[in-house]
PyMOL Python script that loads the backbone (N, CA, C, O; Angstrom):
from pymol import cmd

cmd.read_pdbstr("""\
ATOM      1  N   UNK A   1     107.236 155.912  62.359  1.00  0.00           N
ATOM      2  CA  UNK A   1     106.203 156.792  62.928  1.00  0.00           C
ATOM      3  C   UNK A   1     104.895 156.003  63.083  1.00  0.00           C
ATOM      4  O   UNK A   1     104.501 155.290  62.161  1.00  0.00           O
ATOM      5  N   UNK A   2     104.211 156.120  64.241  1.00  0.00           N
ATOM      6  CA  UNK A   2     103.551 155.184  64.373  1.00  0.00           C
ATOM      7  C   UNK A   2     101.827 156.220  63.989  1.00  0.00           C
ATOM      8  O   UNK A   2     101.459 157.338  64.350  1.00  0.00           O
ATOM      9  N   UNK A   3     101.196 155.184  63.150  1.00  0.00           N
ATOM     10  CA  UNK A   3      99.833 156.047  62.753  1.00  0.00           C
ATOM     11  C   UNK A   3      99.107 156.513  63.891  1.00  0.00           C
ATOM     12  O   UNK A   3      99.082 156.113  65.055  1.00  0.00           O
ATOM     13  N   UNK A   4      98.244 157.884  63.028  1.00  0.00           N
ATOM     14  CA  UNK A   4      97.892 158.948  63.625  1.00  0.00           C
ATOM     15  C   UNK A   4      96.185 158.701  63.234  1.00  0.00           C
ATOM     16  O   UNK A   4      95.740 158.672  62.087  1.00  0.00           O
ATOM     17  N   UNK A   5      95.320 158.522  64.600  1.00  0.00           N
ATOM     18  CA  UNK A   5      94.256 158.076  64.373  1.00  0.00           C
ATOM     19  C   UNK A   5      93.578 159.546  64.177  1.00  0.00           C
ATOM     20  O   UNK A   5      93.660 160.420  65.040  1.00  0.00           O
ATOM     21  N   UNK A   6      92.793 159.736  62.742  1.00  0.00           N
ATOM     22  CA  UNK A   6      92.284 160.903  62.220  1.00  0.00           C
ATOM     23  C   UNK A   6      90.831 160.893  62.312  1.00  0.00           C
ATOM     24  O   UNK A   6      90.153 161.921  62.282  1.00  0.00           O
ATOM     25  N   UNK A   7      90.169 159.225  62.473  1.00  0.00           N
ATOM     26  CA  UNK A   7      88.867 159.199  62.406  1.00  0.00           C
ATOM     27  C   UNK A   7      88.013 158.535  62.780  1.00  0.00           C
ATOM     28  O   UNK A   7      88.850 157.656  62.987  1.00  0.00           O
ATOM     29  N   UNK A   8      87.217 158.133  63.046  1.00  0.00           N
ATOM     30  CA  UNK A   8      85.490 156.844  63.343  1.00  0.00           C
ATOM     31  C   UNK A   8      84.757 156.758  62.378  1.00  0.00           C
ATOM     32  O   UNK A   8      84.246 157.837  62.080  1.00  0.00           O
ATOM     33  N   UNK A   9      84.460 155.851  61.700  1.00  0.00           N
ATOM     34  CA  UNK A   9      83.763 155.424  60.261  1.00  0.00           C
ATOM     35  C   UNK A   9      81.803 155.348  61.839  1.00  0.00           C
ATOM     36  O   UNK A   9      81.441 154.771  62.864  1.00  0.00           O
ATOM     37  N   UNK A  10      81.371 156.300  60.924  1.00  0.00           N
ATOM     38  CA  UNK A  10      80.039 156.505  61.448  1.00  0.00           C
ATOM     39  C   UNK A  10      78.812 155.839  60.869  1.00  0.00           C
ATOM     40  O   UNK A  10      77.821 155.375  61.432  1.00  0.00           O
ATOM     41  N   UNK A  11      79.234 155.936  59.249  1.00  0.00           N
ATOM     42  CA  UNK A  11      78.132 155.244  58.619  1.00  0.00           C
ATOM     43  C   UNK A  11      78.490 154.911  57.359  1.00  0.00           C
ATOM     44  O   UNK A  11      79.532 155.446  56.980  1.00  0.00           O
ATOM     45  N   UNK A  12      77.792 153.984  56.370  1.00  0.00           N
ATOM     46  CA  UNK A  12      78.436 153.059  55.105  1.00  0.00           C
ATOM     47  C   UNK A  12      76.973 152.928  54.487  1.00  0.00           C
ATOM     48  O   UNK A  12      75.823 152.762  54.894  1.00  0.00           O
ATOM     49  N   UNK A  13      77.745 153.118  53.104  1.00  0.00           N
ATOM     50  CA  UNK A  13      76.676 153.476  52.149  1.00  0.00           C
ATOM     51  C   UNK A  13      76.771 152.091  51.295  1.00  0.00           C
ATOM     52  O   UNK A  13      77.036 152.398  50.133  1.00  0.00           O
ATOM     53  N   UNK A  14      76.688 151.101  51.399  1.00  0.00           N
ATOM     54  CA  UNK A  14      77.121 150.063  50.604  1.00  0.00           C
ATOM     55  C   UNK A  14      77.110 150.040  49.196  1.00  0.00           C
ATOM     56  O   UNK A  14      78.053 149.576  48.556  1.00  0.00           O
ATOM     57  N   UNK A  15      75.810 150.649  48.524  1.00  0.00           N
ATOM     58  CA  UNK A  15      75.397 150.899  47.297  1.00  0.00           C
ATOM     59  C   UNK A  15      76.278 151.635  46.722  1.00  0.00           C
ATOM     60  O   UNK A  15      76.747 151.298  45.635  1.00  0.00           O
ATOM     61  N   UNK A  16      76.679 152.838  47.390  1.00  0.00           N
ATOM     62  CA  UNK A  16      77.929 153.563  46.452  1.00  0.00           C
ATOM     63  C   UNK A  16      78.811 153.514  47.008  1.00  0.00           C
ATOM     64  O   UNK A  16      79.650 154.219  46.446  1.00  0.00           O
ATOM     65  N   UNK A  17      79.089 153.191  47.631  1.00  0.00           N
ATOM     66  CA  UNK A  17      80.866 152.285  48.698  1.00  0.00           C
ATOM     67  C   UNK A  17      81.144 153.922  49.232  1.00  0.00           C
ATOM     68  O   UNK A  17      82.088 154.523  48.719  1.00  0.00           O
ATOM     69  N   UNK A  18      80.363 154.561  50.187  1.00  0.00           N
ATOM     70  CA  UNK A  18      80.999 155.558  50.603  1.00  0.00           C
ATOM     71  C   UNK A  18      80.684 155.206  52.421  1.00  0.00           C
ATOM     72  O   UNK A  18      79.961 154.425  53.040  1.00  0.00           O
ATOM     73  N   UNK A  19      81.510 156.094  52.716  1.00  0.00           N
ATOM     74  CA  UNK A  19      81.975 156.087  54.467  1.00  0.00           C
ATOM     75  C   UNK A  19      81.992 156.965  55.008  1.00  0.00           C
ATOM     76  O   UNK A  19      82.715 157.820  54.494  1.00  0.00           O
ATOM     77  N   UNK A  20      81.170 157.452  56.530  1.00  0.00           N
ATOM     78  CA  UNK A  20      80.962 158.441  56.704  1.00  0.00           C
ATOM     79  C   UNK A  20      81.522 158.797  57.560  1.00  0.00           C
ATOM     80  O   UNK A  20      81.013 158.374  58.598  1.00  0.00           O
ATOM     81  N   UNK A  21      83.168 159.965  57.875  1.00  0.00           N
ATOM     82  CA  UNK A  21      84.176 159.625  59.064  1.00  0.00           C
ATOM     83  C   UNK A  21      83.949 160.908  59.475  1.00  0.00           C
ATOM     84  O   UNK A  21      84.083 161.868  58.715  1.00  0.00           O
ATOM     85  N   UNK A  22      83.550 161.018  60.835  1.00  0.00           N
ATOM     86  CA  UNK A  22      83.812 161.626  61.849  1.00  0.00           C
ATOM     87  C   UNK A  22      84.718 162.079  62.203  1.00  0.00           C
ATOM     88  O   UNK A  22      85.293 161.268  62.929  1.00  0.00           O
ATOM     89  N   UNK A  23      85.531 163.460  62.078  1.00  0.00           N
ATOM     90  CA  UNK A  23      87.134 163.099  61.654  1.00  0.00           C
ATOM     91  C   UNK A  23      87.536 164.043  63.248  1.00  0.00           C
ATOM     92  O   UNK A  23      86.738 164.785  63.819  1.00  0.00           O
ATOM     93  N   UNK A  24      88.965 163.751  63.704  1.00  0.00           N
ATOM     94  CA  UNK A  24      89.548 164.065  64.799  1.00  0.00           C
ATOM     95  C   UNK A  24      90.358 165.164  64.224  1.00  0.00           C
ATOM     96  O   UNK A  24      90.570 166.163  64.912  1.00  0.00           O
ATOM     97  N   UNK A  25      90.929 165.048  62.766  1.00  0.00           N
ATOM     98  CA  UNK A  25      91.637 166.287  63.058  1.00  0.00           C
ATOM     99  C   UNK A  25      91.773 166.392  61.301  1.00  0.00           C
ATOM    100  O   UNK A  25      91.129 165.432  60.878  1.00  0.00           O
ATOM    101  N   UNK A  26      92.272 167.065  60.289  1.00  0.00           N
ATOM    102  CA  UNK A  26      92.014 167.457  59.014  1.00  0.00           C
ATOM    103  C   UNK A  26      92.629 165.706  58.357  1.00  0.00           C
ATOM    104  O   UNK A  26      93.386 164.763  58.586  1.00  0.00           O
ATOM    105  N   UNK A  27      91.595 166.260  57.414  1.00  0.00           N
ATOM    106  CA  UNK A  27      91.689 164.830  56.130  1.00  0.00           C
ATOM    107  C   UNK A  27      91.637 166.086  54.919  1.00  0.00           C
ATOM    108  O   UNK A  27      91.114 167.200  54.968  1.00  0.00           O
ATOM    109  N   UNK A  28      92.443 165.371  53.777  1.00  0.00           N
ATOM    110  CA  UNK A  28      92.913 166.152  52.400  1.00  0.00           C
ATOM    111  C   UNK A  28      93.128 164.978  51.465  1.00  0.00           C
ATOM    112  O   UNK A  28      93.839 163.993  51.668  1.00  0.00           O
ATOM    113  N   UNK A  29      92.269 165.305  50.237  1.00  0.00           N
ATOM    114  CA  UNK A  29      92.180 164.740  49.192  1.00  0.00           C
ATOM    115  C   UNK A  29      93.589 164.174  48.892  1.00  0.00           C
ATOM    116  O   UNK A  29      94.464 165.038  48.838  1.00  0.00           O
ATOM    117  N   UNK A  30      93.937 163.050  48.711  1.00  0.00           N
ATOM    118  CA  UNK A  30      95.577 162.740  48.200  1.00  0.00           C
ATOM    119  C   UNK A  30      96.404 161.721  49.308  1.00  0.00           C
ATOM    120  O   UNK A  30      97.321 160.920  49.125  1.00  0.00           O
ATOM    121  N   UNK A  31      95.409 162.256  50.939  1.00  0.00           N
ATOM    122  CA  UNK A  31      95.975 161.769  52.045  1.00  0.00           C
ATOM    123  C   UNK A  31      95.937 159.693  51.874  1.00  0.00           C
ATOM    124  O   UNK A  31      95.043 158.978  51.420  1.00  0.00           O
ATOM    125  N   UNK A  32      97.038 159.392  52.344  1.00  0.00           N
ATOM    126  CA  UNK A  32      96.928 157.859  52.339  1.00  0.00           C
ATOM    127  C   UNK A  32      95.969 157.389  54.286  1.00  0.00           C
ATOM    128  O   UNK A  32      96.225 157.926  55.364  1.00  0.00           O
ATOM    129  N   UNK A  33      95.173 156.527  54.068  1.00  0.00           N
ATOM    130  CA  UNK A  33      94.543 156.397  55.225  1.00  0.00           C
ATOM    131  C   UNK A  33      94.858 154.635  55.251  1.00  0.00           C
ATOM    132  O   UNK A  33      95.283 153.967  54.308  1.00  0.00           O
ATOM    133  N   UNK A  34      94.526 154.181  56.551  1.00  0.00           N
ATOM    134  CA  UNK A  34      94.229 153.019  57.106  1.00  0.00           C
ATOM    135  C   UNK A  34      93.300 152.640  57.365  1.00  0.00           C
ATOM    136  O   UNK A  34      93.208 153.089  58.507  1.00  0.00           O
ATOM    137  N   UNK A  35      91.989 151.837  57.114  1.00  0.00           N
ATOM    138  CA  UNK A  35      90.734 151.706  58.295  1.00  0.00           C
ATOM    139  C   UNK A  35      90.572 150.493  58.909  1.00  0.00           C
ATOM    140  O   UNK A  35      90.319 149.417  58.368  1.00  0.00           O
ATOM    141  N   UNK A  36      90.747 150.752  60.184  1.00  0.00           N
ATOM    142  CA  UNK A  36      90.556 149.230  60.673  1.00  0.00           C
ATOM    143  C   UNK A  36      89.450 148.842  61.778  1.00  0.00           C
ATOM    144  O   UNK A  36      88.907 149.668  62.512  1.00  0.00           O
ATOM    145  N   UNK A  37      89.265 147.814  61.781  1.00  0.00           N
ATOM    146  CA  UNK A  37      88.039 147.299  63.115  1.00  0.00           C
ATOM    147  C   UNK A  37      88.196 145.756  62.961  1.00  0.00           C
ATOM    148  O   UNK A  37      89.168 145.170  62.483  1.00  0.00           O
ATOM    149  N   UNK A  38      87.180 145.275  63.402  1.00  0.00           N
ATOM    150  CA  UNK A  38      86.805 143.933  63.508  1.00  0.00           C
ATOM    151  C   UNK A  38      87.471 143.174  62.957  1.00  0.00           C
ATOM    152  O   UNK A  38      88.294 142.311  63.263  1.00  0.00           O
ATOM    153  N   UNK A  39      86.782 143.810  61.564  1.00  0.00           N
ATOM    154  CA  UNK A  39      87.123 142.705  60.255  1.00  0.00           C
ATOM    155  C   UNK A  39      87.224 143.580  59.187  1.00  0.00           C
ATOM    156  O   UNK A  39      86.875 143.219  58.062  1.00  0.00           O
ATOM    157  N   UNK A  40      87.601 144.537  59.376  1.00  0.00           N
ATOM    158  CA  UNK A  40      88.105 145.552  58.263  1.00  0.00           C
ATOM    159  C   UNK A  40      89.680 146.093  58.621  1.00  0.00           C
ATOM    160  O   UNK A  40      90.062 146.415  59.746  1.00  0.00           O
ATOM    161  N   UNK A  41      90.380 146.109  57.551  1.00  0.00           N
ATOM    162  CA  UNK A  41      91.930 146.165  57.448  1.00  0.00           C
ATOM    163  C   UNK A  41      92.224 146.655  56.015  1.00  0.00           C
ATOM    164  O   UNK A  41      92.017 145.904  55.062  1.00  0.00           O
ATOM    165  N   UNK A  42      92.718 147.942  55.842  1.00  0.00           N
ATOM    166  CA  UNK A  42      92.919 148.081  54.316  1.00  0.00           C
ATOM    167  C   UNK A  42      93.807 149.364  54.497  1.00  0.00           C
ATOM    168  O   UNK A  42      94.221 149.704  55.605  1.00  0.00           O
ATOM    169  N   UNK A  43      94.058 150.014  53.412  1.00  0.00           N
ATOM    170  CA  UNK A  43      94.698 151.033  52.887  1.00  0.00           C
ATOM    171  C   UNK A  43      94.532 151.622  52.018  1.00  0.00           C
ATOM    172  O   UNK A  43      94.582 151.052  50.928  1.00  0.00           O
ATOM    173  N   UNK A  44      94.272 152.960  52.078  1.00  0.00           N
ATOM    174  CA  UNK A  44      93.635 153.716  50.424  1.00  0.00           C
ATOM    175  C   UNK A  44      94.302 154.902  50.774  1.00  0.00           C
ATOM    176  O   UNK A  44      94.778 155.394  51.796  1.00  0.00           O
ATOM    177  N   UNK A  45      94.120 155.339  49.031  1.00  0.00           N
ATOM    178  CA  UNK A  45      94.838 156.696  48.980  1.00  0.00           C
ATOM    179  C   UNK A  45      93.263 157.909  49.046  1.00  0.00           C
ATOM    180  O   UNK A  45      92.792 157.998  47.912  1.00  0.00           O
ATOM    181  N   UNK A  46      92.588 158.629  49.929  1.00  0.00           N
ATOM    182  CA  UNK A  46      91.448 159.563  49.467  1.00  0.00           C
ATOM    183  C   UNK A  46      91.467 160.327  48.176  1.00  0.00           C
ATOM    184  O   UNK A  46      92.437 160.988  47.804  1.00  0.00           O
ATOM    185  N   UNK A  47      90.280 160.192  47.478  1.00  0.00           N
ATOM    186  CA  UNK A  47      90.514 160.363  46.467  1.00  0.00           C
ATOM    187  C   UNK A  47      89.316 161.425  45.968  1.00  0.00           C
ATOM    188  O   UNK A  47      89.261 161.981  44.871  1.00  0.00           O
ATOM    189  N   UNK A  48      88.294 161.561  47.174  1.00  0.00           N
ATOM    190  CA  UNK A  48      87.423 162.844  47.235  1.00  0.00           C
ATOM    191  C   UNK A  48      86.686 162.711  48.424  1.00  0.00           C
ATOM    192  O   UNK A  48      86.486 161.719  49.124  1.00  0.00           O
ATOM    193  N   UNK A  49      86.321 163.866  48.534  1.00  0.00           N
ATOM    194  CA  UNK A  49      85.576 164.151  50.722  1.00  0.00           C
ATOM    195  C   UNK A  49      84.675 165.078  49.740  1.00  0.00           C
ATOM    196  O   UNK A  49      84.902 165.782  48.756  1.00  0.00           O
ATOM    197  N   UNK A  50      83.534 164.721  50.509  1.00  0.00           N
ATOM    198  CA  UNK A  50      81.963 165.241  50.288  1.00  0.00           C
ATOM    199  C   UNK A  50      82.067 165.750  51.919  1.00  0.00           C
ATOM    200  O   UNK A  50      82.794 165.206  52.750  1.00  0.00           O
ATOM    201  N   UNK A  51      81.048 167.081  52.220  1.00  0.00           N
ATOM    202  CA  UNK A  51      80.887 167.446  52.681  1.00  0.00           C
ATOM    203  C   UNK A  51      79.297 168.020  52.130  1.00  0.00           C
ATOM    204  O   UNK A  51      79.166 168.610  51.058  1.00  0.00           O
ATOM    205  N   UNK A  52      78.144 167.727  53.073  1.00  0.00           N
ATOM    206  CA  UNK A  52      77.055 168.319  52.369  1.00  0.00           C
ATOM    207  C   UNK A  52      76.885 168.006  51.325  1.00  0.00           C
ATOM    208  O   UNK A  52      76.315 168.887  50.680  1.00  0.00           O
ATOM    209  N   UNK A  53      77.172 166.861  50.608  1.00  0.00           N
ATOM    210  CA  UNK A  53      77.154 166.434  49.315  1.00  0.00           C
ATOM    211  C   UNK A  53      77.904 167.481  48.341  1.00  0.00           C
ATOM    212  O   UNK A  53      77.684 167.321  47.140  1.00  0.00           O
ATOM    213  N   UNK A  54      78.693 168.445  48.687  1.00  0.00           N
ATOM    214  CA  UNK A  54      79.827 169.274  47.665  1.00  0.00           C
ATOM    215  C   UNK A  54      80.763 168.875  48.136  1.00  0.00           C
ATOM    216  O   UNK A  54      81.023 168.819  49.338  1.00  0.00           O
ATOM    217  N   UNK A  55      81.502 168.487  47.106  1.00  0.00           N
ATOM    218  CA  UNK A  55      83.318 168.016  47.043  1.00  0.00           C
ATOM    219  C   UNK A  55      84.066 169.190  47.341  1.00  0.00           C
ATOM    220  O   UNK A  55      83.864 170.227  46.710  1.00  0.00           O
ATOM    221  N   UNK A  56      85.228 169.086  48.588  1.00  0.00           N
ATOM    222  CA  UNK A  56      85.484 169.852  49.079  1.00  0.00           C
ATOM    223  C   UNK A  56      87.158 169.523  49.268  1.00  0.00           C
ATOM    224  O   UNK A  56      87.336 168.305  49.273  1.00  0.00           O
ATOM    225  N   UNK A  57      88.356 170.261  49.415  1.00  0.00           N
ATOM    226  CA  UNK A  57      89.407 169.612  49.109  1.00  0.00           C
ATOM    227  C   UNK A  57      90.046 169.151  50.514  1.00  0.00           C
ATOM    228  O   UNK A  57      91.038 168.423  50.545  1.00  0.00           O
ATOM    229  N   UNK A  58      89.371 169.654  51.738  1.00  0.00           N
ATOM    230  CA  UNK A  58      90.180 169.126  52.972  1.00  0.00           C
ATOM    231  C   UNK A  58      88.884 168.961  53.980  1.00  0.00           C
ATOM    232  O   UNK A  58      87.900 169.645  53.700  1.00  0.00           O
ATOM    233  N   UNK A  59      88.805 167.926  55.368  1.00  0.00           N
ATOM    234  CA  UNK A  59      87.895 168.382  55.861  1.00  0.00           C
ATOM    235  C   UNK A  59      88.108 168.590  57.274  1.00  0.00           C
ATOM    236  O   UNK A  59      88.700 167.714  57.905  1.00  0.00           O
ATOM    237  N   UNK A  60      87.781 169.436  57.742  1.00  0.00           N
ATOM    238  CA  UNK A  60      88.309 169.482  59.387  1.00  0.00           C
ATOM    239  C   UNK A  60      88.156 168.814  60.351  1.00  0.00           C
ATOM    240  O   UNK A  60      87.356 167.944  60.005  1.00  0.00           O
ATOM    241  N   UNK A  61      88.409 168.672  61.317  1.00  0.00           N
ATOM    242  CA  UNK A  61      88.402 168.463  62.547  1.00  0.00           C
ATOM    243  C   UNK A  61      86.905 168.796  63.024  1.00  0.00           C
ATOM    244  O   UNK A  61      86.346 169.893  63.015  1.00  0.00           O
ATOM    245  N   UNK A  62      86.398 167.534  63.449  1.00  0.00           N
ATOM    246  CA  UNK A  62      84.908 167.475  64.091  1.00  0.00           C
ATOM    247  C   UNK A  62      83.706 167.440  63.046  1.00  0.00           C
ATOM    248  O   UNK A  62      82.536 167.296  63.401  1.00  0.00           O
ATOM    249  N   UNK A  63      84.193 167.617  61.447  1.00  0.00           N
ATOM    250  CA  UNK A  63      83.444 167.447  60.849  1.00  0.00           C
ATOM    251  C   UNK A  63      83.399 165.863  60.629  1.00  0.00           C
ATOM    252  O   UNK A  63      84.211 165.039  61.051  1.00  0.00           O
ATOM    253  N   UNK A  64      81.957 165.582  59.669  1.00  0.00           N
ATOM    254  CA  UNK A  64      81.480 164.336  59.450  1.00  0.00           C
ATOM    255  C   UNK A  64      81.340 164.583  57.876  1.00  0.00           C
ATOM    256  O   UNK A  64      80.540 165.386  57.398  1.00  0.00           O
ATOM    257  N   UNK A  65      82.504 163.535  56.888  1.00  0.00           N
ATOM    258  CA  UNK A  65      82.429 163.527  55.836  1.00  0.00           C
ATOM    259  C   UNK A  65      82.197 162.236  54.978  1.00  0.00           C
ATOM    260  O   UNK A  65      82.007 161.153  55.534  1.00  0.00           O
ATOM    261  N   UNK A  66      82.216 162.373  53.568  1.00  0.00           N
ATOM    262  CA  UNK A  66      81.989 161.210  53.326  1.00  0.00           C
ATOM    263  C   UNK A  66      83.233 160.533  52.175  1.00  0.00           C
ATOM    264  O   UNK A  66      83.391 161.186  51.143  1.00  0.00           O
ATOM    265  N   UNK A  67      83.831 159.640  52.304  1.00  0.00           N
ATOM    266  CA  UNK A  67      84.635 159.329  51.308  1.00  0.00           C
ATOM    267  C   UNK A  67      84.656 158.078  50.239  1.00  0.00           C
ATOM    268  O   UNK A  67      84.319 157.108  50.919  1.00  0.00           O
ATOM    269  N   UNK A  68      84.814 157.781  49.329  1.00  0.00           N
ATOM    270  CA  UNK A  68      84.543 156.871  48.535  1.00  0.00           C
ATOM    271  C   UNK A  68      85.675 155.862  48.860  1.00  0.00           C
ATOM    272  O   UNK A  68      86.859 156.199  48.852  1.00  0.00           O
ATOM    273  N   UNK A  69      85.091 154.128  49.255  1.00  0.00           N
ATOM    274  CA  UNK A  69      86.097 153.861  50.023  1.00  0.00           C
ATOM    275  C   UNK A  69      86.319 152.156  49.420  1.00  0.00           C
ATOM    276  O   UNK A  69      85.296 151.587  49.038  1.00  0.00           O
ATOM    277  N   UNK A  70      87.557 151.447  49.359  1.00  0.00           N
ATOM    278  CA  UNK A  70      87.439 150.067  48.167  1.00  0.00           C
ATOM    279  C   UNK A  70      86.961 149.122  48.944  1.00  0.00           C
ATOM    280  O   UNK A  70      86.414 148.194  48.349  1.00  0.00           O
ATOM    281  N   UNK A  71      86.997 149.073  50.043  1.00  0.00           N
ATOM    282  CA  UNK A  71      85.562 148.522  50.959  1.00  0.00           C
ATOM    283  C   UNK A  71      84.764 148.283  51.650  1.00  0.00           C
ATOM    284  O   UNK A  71      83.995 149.244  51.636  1.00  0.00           O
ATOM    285  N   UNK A  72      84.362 147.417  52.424  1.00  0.00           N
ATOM    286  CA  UNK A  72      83.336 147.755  53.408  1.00  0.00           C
ATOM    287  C   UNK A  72      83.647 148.423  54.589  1.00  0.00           C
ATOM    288  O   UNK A  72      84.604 147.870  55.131  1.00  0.00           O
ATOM    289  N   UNK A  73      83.235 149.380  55.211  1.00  0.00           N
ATOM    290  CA  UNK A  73      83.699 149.662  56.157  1.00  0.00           C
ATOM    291  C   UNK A  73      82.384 149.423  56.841  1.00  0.00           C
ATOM    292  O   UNK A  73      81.267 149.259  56.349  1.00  0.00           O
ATOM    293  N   UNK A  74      82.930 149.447  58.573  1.00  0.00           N
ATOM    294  CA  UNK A  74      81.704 148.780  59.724  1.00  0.00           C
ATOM    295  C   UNK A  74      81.806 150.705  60.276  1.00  0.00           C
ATOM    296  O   UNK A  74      82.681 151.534  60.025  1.00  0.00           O
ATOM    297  N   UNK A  75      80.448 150.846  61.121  1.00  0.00           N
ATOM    298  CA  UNK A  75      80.504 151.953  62.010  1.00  0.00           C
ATOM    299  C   UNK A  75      81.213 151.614  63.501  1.00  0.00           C
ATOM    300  O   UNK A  75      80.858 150.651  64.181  1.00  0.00           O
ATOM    301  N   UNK A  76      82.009 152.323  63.802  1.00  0.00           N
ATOM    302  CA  UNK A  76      82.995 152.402  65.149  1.00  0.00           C
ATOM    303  C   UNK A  76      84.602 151.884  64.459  1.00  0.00           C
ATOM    304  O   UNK A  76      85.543 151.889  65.253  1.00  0.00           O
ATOM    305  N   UNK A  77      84.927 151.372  62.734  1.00  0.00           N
ATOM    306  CA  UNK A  77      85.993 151.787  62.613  1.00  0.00           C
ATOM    307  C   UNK A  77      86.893 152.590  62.556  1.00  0.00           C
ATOM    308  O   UNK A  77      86.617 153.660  62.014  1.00  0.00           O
ATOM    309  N   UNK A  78      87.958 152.439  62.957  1.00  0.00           N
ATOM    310  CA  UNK A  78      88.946 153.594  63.148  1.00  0.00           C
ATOM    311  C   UNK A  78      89.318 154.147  61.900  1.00  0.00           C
ATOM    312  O   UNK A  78      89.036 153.515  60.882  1.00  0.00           O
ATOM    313  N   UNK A  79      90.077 155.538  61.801  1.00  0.00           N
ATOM    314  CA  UNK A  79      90.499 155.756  60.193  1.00  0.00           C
ATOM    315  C   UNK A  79      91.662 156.232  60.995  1.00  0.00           C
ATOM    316  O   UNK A  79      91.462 156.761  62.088  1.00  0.00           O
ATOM    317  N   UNK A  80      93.572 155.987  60.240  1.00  0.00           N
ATOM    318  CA  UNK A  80      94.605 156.254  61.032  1.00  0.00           C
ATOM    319  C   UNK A  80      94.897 156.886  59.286  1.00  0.00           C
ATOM    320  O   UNK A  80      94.539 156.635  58.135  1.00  0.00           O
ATOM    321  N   UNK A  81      95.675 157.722  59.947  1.00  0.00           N
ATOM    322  CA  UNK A  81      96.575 158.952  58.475  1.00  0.00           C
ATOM    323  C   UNK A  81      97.854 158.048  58.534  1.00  0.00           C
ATOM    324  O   UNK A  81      98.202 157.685  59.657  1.00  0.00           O
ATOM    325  N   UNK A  82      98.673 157.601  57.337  1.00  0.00           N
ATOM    326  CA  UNK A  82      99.388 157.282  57.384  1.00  0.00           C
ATOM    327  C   UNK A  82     100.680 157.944  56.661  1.00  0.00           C
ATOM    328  O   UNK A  82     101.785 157.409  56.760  1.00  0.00           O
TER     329      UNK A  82
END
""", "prot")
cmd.dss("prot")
cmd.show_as("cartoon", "prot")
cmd.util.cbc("prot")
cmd.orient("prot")
């Protein structure tokens, strides 16, 4: 099955390693993601989505959340659900 692009990394918090994804269609705490661009290539399992700064357990479609992420992410990376 070939990955399912869920998101756009909008903005990066470097100080607390969080990422701010623009999401295409629902993200859920537990979900395994991909993020890739340039020079970013990785794989993580989500492990909490801020919304409004409250932890929230899924986030929808068109929202802009934030996730704690193992590393750098650039703005205009992709996020794929895997």
């Amino acid at each position: 099955m070939a990955n399912k692009k869920i998101g756009t990394i909008t903005h990066f918090f470097d100080r607390i390693s969080v990422g701010i994804i623009k999401l295409d269609g629902k993200l859920k705490v537990g979900d395994k993601v991909r993020i890739q661009g340039g020079t970013t290539n990785f794989e993580q399992e989500i492990s909490e989505i801020q919304f409004e700064h409250e932890s929230i357990p899924e986030g929808k479609k068109s929202q802009e959340v934030g996730v704690k992420v193992i590393e750098r992410v650039r703005e205009g990376d992709i996020v794929y659900i895997l």
